[in-house]
C-alpha positions in Angstrom: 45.7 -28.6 -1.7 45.2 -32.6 -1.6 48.5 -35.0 -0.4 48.4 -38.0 -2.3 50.2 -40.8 -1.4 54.0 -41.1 -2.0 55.3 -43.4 -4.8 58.6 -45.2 -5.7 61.9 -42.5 -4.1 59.0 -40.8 -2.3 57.9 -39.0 -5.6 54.6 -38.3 -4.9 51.7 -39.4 -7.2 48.8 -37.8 -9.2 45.5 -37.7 -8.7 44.9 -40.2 -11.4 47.7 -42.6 -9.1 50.4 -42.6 -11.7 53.9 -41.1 -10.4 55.1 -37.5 -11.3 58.3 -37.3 -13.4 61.3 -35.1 -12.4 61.3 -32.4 -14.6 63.7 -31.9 -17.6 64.7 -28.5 -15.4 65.9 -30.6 -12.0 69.8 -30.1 -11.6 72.1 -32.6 -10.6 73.0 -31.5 -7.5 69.1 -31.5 -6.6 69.5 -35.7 -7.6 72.3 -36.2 -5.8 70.3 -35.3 -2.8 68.2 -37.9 -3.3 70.5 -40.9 -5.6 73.7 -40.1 -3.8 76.9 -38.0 -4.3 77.9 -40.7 -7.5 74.7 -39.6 -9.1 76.1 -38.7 -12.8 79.9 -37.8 -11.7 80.9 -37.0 -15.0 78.6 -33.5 -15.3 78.8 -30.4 -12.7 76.4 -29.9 -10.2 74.3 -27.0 -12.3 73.5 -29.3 -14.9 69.9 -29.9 -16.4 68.5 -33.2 -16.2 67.4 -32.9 -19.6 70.9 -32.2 -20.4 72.2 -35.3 -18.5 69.1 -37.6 -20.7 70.7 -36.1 -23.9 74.1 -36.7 -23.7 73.6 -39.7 -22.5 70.7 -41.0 -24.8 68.2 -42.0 -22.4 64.7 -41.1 -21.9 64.0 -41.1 -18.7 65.5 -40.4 -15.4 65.2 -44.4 -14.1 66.9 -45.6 -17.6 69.8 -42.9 -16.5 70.0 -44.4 -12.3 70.2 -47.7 -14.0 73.6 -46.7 -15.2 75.3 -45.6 -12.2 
């Protein structure tokens, strides 16, 4: 398997160099690892990102960090 080289928040990159997006799948708690423990305190821990996006009518997971 081939390491390519980490991106922004250590998301690692493609092989064509652009950065992988978290999957709609990813739970909250998993992001809260990373963004902090006030990552999205309004929804429970076992909650979808794609859930999160919908309800909060964003498309993507930096539009969402930009509001906490």
């Amino acid at each position: 398997m081939t390491s390519y080289p980490k991106g922004l928040d250590c998301r690692q990159r493609d092989a064509d160099g652009e950065i992988r997006q978290k999957r709609n799948d990813t739970l909250v708690r998993t992001l809260r690892q990373t963004y902090g423990p006030n990552f999205a305190p309004d929804y429970r821990s076992d909650t979808k990102l794609g859930t999160v996006l919908r309800k909060e009518h964003v498309a993507s997971l930096d539009q969402l960090r930009k509001r906490y």
